[in-house]
PQR file with spaces between the fields and no chain letter, atoms N, CA, C, O and H, PARSE charges and radii, in Angstrom:
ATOM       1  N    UNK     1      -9.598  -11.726  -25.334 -0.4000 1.5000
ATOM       2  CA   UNK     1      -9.108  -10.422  -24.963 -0.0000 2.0000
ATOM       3  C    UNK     1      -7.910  -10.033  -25.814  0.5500 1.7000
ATOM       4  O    UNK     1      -7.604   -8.846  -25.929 -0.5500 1.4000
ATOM       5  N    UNK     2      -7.329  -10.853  -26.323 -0.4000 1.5000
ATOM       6  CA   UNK     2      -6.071  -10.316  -27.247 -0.0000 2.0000
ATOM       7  C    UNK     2      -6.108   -9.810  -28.471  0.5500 1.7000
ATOM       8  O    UNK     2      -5.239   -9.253  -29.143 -0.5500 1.4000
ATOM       9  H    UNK     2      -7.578  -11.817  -26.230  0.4000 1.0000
ATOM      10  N    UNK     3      -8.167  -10.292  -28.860 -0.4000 1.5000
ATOM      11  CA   UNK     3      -8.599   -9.269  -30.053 -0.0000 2.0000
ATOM      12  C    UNK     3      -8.425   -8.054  -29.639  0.5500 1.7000
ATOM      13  O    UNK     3      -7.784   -7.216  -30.274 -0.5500 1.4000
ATOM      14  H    UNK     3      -8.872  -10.745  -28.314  0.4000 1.0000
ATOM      15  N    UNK     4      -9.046   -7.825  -28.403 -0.4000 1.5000
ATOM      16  CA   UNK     4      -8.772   -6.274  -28.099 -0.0000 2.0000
ATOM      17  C    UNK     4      -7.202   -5.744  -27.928  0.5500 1.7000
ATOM      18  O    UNK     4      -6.898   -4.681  -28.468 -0.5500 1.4000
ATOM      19  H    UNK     4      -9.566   -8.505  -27.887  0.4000 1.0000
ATOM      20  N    UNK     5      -6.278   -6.438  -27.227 -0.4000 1.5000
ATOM      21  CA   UNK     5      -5.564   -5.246  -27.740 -0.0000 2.0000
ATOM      22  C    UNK     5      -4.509   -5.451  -28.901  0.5500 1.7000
ATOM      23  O    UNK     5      -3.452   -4.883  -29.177 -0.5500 1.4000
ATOM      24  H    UNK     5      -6.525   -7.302  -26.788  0.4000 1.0000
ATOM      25  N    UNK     6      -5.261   -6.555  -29.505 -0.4000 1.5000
ATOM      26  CA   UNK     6      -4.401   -6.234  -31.020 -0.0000 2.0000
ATOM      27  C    UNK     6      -5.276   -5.376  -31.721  0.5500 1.7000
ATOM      28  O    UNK     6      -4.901   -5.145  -32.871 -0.5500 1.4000
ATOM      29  H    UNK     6      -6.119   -7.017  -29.281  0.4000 1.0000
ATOM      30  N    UNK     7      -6.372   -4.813  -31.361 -0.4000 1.5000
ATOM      31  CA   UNK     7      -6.667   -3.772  -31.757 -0.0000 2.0000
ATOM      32  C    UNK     7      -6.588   -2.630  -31.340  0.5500 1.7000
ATOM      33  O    UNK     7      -6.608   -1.686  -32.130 -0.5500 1.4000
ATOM      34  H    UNK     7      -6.677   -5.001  -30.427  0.4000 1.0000
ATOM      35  N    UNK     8      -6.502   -2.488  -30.275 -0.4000 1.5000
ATOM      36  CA   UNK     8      -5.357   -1.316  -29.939 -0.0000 2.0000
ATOM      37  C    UNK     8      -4.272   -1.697  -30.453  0.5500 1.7000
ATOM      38  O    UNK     8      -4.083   -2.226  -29.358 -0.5500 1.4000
ATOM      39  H    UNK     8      -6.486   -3.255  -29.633  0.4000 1.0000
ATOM      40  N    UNK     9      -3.414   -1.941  -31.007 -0.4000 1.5000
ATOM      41  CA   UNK     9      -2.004   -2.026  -31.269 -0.0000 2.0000
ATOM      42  C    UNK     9      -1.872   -1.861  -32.699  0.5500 1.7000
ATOM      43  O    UNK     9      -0.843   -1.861  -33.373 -0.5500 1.4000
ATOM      44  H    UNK     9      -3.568   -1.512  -31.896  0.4000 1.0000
ATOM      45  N    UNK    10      -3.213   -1.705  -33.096 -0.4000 1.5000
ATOM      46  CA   UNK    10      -3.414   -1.759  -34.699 -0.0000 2.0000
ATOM      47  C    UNK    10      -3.612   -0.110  -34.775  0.5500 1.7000
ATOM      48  O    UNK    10      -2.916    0.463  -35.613 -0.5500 1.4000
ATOM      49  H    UNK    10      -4.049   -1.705  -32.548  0.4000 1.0000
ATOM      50  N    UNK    11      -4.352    0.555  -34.106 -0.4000 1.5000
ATOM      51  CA   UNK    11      -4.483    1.725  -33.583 -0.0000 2.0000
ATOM      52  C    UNK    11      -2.912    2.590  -33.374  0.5500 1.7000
ATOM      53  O    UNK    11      -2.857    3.539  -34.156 -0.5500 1.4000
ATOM      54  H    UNK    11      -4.918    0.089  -33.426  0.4000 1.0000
ATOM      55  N    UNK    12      -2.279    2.522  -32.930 -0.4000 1.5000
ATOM      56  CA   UNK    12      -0.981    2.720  -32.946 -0.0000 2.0000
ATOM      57  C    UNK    12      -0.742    2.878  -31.530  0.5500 1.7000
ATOM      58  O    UNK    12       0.221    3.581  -31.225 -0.5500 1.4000
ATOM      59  H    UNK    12      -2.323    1.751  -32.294  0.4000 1.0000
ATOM      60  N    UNK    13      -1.345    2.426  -30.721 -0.4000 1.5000
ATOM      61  CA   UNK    13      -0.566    1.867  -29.052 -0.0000 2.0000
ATOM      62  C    UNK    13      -0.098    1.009  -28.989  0.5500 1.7000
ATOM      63  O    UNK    13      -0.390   -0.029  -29.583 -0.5500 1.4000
ATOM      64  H    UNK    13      -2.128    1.855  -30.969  0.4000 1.0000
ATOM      65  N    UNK    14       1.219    1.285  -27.868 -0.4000 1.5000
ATOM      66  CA   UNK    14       1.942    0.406  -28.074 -0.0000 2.0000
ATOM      67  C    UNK    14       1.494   -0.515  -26.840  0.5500 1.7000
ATOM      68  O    UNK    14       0.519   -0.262  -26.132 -0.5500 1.4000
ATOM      69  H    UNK    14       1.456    2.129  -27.386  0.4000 1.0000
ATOM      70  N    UNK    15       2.278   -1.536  -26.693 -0.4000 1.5000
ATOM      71  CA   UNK    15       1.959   -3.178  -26.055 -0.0000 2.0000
ATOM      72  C    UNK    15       1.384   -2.295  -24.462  0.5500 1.7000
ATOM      73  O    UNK    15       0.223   -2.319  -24.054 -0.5500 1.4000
ATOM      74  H    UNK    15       3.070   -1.741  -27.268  0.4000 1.0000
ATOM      75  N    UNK    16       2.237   -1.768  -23.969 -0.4000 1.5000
ATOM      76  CA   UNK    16       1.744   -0.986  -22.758 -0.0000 2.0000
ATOM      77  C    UNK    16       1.028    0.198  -22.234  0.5500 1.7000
ATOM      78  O    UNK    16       0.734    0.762  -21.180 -0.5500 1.4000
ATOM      79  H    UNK    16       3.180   -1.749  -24.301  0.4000 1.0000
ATOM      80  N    UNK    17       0.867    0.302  -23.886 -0.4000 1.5000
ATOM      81  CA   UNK    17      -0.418    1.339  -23.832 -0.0000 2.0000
ATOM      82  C    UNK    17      -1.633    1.095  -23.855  0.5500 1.7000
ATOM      83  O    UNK    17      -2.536    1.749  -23.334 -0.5500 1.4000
ATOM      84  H    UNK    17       1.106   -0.157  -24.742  0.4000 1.0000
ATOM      85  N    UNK    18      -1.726   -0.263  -24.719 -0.4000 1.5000
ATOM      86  CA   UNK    18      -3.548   -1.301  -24.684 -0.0000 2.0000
ATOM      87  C    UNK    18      -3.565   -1.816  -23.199  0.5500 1.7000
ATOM      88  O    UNK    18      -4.661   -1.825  -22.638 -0.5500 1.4000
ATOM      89  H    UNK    18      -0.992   -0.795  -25.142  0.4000 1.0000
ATOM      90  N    UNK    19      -2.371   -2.279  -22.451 -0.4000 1.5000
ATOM      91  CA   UNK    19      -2.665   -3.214  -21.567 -0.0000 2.0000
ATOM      92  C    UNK    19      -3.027   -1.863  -20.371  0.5500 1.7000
ATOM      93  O    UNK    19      -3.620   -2.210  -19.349 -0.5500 1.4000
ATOM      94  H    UNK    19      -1.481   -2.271  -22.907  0.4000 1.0000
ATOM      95  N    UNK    20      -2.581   -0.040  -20.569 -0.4000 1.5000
ATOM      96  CA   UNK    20      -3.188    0.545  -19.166 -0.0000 2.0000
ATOM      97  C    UNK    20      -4.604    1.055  -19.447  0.5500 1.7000
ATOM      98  O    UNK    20      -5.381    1.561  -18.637 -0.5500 1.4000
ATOM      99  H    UNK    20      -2.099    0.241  -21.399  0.4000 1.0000
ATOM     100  N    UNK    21      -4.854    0.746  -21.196 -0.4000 1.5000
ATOM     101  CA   UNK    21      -5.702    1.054  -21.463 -0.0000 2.0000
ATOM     102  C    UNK    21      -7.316    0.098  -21.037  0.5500 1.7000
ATOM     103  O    UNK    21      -8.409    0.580  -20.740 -0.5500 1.4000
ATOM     104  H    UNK    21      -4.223    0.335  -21.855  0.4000 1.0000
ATOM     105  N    UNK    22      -6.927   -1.328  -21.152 -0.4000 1.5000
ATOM     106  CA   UNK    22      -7.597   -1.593  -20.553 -0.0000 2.0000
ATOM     107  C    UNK    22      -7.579   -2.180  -19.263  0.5500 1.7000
ATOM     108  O    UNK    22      -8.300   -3.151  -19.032 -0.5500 1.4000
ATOM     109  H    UNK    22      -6.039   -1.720  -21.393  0.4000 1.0000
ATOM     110  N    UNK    23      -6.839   -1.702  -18.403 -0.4000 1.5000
ATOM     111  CA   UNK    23      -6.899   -1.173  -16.978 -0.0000 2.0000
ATOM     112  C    UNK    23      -7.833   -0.550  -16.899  0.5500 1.7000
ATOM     113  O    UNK    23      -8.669   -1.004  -16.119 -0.5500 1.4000
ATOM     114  H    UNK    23      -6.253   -0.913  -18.591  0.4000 1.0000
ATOM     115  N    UNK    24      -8.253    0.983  -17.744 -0.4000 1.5000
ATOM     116  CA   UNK    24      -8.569    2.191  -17.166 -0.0000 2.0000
ATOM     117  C    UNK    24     -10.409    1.281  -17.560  0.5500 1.7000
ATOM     118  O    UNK    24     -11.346    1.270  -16.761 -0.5500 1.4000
ATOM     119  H    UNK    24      -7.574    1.352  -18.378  0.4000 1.0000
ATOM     120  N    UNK    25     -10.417    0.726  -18.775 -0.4000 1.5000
ATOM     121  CA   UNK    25     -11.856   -0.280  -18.847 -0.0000 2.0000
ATOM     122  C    UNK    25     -12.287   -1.075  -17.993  0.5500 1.7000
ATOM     123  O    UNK    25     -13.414   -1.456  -17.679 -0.5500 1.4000
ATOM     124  H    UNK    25      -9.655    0.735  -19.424  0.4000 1.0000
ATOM     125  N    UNK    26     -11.414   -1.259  -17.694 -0.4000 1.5000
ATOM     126  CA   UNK    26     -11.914   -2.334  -16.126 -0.0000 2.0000
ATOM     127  C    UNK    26     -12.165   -1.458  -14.919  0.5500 1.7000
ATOM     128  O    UNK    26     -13.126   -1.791  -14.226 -0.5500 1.4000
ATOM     129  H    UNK    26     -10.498   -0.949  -17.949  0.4000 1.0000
ATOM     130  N    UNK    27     -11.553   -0.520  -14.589 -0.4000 1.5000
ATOM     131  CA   UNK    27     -11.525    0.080  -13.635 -0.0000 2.0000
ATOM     132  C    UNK    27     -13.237    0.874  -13.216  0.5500 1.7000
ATOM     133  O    UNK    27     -13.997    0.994  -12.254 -0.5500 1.4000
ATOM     134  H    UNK    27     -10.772   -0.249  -15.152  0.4000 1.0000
ATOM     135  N    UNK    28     -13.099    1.411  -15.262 -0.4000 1.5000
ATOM     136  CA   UNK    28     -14.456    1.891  -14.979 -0.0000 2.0000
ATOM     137  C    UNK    28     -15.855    1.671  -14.797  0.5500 1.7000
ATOM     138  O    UNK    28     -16.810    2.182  -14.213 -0.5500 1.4000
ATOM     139  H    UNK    28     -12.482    1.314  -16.043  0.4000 1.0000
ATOM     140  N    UNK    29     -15.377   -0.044  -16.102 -0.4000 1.5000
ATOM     141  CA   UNK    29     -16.555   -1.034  -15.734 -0.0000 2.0000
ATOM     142  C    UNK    29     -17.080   -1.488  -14.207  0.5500 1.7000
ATOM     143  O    UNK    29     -18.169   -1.769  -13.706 -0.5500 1.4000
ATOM     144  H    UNK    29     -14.601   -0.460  -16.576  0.4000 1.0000
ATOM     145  N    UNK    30     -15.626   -1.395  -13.730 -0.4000 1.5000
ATOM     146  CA   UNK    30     -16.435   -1.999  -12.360 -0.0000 2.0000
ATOM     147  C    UNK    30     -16.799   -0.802  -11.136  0.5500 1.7000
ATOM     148  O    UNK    30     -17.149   -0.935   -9.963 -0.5500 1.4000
ATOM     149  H    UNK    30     -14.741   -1.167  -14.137  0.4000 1.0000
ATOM     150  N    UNK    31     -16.562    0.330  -11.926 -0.4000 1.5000
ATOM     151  CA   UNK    31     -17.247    1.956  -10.836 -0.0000 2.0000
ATOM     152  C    UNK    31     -18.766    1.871  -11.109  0.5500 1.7000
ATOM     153  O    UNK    31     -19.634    2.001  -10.246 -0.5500 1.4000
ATOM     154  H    UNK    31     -16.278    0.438  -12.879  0.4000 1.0000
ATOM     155  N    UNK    32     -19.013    1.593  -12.670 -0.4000 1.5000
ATOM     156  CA   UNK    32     -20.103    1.776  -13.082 -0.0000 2.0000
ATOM     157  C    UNK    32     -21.353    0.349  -12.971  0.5500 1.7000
ATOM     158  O    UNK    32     -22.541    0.389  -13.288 -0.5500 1.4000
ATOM     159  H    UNK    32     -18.308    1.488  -13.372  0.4000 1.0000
ATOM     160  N    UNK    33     -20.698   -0.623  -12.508 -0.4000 1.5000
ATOM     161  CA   UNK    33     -21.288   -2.330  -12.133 -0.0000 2.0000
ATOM     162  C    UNK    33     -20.643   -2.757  -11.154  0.5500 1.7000
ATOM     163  O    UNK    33     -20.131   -3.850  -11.395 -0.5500 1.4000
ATOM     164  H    UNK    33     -19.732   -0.656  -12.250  0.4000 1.0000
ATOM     165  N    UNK    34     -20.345   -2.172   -9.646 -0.4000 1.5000
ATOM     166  CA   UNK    34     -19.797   -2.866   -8.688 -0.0000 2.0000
ATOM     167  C    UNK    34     -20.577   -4.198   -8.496  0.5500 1.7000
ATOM     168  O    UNK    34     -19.904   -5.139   -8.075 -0.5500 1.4000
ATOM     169  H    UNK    34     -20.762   -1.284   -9.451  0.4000 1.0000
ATOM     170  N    UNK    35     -21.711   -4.387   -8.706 -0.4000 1.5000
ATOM     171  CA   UNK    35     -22.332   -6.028   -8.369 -0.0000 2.0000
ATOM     172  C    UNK    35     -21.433   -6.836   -9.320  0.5500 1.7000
ATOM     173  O    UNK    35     -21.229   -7.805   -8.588 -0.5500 1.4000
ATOM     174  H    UNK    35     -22.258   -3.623   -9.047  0.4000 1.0000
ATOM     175  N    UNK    36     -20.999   -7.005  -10.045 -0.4000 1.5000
ATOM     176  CA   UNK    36     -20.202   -7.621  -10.971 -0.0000 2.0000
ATOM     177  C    UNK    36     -18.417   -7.175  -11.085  0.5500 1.7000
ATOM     178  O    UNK    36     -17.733   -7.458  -12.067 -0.5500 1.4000
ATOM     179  H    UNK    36     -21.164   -6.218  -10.639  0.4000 1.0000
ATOM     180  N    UNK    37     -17.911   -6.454   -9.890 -0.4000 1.5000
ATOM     181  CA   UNK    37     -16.811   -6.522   -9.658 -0.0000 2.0000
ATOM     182  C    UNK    37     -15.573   -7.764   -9.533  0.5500 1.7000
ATOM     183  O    UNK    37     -14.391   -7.988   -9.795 -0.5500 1.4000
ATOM     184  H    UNK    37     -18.467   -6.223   -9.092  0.4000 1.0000
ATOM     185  N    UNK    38     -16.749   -8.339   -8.957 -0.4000 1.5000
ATOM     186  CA   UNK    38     -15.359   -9.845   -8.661 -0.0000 2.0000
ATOM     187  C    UNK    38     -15.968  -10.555  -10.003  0.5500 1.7000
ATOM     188  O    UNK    38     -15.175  -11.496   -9.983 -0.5500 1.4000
ATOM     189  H    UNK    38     -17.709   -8.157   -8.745  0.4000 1.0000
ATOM     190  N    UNK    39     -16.630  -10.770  -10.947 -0.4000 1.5000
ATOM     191  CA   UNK    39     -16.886  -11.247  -12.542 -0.0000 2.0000
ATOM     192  C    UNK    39     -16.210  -10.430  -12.992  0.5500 1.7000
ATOM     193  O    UNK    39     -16.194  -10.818  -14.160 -0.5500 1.4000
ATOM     194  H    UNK    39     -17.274  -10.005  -10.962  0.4000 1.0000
ATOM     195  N    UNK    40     -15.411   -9.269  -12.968 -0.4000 1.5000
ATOM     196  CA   UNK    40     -14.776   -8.186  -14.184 -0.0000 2.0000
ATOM     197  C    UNK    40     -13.702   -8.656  -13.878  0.5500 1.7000
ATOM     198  O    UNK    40     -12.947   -9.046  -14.768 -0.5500 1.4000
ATOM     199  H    UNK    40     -15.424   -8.954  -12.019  0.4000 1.0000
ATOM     200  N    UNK    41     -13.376   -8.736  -12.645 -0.4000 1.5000
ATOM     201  CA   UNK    41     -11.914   -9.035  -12.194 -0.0000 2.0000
ATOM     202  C    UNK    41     -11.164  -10.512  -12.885  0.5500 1.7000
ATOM     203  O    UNK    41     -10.036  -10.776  -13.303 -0.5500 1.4000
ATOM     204  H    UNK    41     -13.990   -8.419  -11.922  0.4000 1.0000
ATOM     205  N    UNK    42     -12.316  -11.191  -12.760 -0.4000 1.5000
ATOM     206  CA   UNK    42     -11.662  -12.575  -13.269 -0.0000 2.0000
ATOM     207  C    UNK    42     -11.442  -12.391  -14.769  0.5500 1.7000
ATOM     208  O    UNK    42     -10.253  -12.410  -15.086 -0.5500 1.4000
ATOM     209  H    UNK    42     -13.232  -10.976  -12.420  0.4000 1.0000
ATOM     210  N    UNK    43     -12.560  -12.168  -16.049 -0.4000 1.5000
ATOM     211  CA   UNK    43     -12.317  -11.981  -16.843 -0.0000 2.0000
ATOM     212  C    UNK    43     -11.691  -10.704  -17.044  0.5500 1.7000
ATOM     213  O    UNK    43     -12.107  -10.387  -18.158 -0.5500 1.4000
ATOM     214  H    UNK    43     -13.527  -12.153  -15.791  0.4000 1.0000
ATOM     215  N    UNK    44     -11.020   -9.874  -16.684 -0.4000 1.5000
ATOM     216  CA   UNK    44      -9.641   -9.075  -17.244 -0.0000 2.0000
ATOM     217  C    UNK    44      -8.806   -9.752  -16.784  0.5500 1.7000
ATOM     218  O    UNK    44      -7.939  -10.055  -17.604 -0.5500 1.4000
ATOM     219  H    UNK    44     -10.682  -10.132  -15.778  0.4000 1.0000
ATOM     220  N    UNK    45      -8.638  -10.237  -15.561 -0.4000 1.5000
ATOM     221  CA   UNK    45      -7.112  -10.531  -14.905 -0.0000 2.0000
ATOM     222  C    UNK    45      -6.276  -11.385  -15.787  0.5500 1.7000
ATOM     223  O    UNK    45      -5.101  -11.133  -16.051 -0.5500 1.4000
ATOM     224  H    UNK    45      -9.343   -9.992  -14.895  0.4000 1.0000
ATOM     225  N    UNK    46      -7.227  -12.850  -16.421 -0.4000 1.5000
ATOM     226  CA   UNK    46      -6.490  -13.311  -16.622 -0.0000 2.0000
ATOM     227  C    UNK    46      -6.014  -12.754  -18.116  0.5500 1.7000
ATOM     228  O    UNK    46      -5.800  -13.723  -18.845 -0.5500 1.4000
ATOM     229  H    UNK    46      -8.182  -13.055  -16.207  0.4000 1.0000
ATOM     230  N    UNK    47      -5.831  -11.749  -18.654 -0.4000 1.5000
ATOM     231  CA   UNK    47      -5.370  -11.235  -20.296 -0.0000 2.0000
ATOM     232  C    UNK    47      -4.639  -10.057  -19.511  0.5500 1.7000
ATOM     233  O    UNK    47      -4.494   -9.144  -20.323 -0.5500 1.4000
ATOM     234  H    UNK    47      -6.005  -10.962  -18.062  0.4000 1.0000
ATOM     235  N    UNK    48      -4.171   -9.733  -18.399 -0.4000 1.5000
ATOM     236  CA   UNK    48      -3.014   -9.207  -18.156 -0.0000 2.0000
ATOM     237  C    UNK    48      -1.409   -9.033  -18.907  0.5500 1.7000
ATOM     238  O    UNK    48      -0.806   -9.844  -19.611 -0.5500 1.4000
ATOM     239  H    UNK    48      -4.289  -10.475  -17.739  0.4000 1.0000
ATOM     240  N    UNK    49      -1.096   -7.971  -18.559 -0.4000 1.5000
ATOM     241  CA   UNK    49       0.179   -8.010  -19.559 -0.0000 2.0000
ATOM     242  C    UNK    49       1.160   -9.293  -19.547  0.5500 1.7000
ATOM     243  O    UNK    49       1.146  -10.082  -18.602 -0.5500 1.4000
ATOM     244  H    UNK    49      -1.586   -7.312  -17.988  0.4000 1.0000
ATOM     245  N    UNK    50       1.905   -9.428  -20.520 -0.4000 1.5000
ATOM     246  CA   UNK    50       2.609  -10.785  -19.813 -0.0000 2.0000
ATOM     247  C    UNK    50       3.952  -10.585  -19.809  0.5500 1.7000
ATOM     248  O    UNK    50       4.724   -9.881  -20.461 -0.5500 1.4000
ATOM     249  H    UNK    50       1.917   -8.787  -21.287  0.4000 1.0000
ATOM     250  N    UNK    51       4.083  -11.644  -18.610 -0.4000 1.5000
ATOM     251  CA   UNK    51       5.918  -11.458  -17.649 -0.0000 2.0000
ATOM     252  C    UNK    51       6.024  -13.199  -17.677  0.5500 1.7000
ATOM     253  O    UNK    51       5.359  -14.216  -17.479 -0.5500 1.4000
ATOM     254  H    UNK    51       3.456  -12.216  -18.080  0.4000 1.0000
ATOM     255  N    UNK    52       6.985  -12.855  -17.960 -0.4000 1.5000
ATOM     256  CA   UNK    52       7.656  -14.624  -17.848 -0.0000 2.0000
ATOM     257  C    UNK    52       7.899  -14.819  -16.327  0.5500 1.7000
ATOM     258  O    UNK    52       8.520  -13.983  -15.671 -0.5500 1.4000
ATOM     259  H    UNK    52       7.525  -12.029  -18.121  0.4000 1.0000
ATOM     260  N    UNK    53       7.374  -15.982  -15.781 -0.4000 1.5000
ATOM     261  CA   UNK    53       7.313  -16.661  -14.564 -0.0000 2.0000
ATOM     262  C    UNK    53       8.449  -16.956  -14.089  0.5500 1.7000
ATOM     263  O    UNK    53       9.422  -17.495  -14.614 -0.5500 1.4000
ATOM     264  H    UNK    53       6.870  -16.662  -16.314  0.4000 1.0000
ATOM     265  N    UNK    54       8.249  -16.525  -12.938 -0.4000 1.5000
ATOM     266  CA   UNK    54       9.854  -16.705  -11.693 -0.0000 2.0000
ATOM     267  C    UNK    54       9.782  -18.347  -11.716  0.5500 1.7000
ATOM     268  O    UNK    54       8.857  -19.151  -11.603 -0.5500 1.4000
ATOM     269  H    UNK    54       7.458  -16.087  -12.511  0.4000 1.0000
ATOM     270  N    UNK    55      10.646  -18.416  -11.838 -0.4000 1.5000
ATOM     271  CA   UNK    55      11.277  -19.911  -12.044 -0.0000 2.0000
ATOM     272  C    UNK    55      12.411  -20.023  -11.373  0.5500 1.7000
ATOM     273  O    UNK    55      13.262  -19.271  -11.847 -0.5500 1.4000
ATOM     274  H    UNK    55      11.398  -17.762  -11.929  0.4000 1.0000
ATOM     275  N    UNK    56      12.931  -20.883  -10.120 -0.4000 1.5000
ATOM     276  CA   UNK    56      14.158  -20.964   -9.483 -0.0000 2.0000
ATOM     277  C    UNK    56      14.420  -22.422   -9.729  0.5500 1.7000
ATOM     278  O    UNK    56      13.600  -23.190   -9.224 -0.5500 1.4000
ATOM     279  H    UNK    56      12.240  -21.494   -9.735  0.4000 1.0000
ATOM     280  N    UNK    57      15.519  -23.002  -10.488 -0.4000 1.5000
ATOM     281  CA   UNK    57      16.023  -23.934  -10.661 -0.0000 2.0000
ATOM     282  C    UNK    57      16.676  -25.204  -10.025  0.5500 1.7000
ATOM     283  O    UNK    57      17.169  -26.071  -10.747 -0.5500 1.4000
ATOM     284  H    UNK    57      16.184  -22.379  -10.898  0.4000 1.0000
């Protein structure tokens, strides 16, 4: 998944523009294939934008 949005980013979106962008791909993939909703979910979720992990010391 990070081919894709380094290709968006090659495109000229920026980091949070590929990652609502493919939000709005997932969203629609799974309007248009609800039998395969919880399979879309897993493969997008995990190429979510990334946040550094709460960590309490």
């Amino acid at each position: 998944m990070q081919e894709l949005v380094d290709k968006l980013l090659a495109q000229g979106l920026t980091e949070d523009q590929a990652y609502k962008a493919i939000e709005v791909i997932k969203t629609f993939t799974k309007e248009k294939f609800p039998f395969f909703s919880g399979a879309i979910d897993k493969l997008f979720d995990k190429y979510g934008p990334k946040t550094e992990e709460d960590f309490m010391p």
